[in-house]
RODO-2510 file (C-alpha; in nm, 4 decimals, decimal comma):
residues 244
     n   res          X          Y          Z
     1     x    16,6753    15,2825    13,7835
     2     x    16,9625    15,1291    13,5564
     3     x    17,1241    14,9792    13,8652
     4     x    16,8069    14,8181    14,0049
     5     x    16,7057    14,6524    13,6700
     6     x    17,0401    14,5777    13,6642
     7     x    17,0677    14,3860    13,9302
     8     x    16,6966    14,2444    13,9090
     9     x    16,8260    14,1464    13,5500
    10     x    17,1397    13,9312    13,7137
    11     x    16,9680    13,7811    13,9877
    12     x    16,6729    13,6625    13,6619
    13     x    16,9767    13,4885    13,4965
    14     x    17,1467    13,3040    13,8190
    15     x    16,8104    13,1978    13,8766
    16     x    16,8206    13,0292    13,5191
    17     x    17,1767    12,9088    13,5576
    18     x    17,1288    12,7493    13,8861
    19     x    16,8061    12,5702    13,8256
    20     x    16,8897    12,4943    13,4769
    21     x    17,1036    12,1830    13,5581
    22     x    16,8120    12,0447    13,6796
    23     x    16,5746    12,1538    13,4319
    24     x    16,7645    11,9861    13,2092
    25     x    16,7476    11,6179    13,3806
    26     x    16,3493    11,6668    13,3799
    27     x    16,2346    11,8147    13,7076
    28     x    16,0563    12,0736    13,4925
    29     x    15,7245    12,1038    13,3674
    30     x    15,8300    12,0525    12,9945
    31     x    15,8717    11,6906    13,1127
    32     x    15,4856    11,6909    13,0911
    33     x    15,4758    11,8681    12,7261
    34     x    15,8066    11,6633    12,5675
    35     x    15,5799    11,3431    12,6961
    36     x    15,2601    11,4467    12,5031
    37     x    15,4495    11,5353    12,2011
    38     x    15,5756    11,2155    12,1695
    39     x    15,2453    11,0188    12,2593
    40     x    15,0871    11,1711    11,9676
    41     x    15,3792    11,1518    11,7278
    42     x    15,4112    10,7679    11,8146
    43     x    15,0397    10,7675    11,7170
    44     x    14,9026    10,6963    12,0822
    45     x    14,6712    11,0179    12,0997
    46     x    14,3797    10,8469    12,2257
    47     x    14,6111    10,7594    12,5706
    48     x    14,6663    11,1327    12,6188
    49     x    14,4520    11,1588    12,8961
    50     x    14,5215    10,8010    13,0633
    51     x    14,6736    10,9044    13,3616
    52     x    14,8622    10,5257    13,4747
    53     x    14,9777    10,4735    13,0931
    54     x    15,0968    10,8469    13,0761
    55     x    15,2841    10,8707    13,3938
    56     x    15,4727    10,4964    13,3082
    57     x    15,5781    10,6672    12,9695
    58     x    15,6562    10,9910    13,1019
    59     x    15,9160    10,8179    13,3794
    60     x    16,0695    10,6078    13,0888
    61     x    16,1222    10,9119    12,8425
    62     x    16,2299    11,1811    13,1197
    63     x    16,3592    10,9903    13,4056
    64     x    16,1364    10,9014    13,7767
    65     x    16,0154    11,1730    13,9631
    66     x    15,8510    11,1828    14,2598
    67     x    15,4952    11,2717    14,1035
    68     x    15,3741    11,3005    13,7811
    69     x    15,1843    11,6393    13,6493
    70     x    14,8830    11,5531    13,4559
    71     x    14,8167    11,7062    13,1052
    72     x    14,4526    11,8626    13,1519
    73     x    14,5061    12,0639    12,8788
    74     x    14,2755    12,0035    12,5100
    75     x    14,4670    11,7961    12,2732
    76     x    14,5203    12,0012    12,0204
    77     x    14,7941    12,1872    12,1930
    78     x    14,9937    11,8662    12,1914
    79     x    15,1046    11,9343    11,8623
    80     x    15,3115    12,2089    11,9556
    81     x    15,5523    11,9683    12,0907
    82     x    15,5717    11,6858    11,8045
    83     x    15,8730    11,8111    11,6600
    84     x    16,0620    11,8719    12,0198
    85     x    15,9705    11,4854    12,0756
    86     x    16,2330    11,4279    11,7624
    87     x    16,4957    11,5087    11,9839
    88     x    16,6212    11,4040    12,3242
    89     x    16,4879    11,5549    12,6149
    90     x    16,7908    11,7633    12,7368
    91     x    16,7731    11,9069    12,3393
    92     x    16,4278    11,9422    12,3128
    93     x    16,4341    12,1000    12,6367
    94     x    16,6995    12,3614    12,5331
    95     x    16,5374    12,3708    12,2278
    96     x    16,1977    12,5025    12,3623
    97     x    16,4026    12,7061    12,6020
    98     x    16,5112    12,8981    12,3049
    99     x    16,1853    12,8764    12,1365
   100     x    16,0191    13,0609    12,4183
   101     x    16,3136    13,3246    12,4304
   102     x    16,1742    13,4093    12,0859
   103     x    15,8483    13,4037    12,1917
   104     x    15,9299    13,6651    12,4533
   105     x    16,1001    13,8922    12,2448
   106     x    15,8332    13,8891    11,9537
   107     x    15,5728    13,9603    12,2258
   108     x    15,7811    14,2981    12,3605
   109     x    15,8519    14,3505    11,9958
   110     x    15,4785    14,4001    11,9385
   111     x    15,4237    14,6432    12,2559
   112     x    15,6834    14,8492    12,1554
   113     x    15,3972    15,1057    12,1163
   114     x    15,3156    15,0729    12,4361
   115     x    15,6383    15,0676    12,6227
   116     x    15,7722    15,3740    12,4021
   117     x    15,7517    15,5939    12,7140
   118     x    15,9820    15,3545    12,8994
   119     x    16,2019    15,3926    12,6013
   120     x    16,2212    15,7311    12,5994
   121     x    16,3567    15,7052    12,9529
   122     x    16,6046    15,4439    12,8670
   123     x    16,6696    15,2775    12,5599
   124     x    16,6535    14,9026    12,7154
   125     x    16,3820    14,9808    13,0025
   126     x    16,0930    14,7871    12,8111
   127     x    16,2761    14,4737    12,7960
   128     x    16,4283    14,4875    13,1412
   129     x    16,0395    14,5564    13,2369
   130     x    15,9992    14,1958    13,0868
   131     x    16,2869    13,9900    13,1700
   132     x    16,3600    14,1211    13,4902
   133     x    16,0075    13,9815    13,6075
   134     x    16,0659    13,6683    13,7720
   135     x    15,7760    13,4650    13,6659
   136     x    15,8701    13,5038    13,3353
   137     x    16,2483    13,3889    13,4269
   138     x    16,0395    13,0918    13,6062
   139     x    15,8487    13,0704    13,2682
   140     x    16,1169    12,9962    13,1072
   141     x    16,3074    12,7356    13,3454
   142     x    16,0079    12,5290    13,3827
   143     x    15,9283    12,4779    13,0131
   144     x    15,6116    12,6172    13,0595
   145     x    15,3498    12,7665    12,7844
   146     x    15,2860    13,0423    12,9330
   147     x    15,4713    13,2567    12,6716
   148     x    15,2685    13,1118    12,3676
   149     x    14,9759    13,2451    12,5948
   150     x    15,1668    13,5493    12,6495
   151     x    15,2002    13,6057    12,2309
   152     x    14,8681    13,4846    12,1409
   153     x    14,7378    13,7637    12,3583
   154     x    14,9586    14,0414    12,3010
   155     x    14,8629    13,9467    11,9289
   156     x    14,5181    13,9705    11,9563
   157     x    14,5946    14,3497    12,1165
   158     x    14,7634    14,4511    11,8663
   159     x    14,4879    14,3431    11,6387
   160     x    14,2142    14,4893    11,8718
   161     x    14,4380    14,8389    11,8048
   162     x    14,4096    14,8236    11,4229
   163     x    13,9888    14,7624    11,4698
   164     x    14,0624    14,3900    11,3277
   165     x    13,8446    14,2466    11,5682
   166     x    13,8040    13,8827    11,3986
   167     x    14,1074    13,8424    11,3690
   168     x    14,1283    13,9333    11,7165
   169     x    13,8922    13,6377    11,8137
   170     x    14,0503    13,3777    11,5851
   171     x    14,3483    13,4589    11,8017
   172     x    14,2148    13,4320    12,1357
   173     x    14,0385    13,1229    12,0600
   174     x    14,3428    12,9454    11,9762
   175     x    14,4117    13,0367    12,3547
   176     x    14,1676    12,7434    12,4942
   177     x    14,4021    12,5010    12,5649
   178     x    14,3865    12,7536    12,9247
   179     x    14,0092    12,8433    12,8623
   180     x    14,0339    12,9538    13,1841
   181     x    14,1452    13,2906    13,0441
   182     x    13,9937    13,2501    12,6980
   183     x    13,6228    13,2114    12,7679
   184     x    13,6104    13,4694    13,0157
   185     x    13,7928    13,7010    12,7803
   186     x    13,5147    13,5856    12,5480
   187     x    13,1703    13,6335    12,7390
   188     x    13,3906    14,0015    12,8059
   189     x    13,3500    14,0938    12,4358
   190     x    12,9735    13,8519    12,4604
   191     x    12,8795    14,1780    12,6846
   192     x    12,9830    14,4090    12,4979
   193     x    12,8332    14,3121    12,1714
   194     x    13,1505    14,2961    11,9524
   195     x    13,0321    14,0238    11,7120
   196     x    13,3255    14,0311    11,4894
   197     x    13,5090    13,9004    11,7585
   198     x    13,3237    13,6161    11,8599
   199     x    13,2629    13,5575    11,5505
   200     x    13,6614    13,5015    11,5053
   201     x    13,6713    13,3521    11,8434
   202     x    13,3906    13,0946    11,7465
   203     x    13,5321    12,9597    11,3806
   204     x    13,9371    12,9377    11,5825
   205     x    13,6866    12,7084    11,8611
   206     x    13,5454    12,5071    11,6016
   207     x    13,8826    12,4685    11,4858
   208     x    14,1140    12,3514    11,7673
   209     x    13,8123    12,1519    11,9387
   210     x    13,7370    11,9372    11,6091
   211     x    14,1178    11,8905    11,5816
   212     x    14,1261    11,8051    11,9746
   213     x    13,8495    11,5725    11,9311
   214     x    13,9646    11,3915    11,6339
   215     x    14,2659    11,3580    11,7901
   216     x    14,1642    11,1866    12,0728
   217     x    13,8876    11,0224    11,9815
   218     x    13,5437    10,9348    12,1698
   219     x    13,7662    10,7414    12,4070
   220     x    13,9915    10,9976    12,4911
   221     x    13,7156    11,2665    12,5367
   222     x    13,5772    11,0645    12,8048
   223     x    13,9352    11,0253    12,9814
   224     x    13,9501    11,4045    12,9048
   225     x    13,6369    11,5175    13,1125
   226     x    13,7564    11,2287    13,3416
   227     x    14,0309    11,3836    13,4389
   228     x    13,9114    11,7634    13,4446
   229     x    13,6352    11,6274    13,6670
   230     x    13,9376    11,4685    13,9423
   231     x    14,0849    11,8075    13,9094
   232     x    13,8453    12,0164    14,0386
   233     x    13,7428    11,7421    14,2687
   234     x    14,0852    11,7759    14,4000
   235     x    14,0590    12,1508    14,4133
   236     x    13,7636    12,1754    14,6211
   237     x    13,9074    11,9063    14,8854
   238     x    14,2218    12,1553    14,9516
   239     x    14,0242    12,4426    14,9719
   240     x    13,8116    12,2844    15,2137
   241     x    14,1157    12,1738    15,4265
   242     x    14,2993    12,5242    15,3440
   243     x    13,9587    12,6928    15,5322
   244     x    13,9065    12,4523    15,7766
***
């Protein structure tokens, strides 16, 4: 068991090493993120969501690529990256690279409960669990927010285990910059009747969508459910030539 994670553990950091060269120039996804952050810090917010003035800034900041990855995600979120805007991209990159090595190890620090049994078969089994799973090594490269997802949730468990259920909600509803896994999560505990929860989950809604929306402005909500709407447009025209 030791050797396997072992190895699954080395071949998670060569991974890093060898793609990290070129993480670092900006064929990452945290080109996307470093390029919001410093929209909105420039005071530009309402141009979030313009997809031609976006992807001009984003090759100036970052450096051409050969496409551009839209941000679909509600503003609010944007303000995670302000402060890595500050820097250069190659710091602010290894500067969210740590960030979400934190992130990771808060997160397994709050299961411990859960993983004790792996611990009791080896000391360092939980976290080799984690980082030996490569789409968390792939997480990581890629800049992604996945792991402020990953905590977010794990915190709301935790809560959920100590019968704090609002807090619980206020939690998962700052999760709705992917409300893809928030609102189902939500009509979930909608089901079941747990009304502290949505009640949590409804005042951290209110919360991150006024913010989003003031943000943005009435402009920028329209460019918003523009671009959603081109997504899924886009989504159903490669299913339908994935099935045909």
């Amino acid at each position: 068991m030791i050797a396997v994670a072992s190895l699954l553990f080395l071949l998670s950091v060569a991974g890093v090493l060898l793609m990290l060269r070129g993480a670092e120039s900006g064929h990452v996804d945290f080109r996307t993120f470093y390029t919001v952050g410093y929209i909105v810090r420039t005071g530009h917010a309402s141009q979030l969501y313009d997809f031609e003035e976006y992807s001009t800034l984003q090759n100036q900041l970052v450096g051409p690529a050969d496409e551009t990855l839209p941000f679909n995600h509600l503003a609010y979120e944007s303000l995670l990256y302000v402060p890595f805007s500050v820097l250069s991209y190659r710091n602010a990159y290894l500067a969210f690279l740590a960030t979400n090595l934190i992130l990771l190890a808060v997160s397994i620090w709050m299961l411990r409960t859960i993983l004790s049994p792996l611990a009791d078969l080896w000391t360092y089994l939980p976290w080799a669990f984690v980082l030996c799973f490569l789409p968390v090594a792939m997480a990581i490269i890629e800049g992604q927010d996945s792991l402020f997802l990953l905590t977010l949730f794990v915190a709301a468990s935790t809560a959920m285990q100590r019968q704090k259920d609002f807090k619980a909600g206020v939690l998962v509803g700052l999760t709705l910059f992917k409300f893809q896994y928030a609102l189902p999560i939500a009509l979930l505990f909608l089901i079941w009747r747990r009304w502290r929860f949505l009640a949590g989950f409804a005042a951290s809604s209110a919360v991150v969508l006024s913010l989003s929306g003031w943000l943005i402005g009435s402009s920028g909500i329209i460019s918003y459910f523009h671009s959603v709407r081109m997504i899924v447009i886009l989504h159903r025209c490669c299913r339908s030539c994935c099935s045909s």
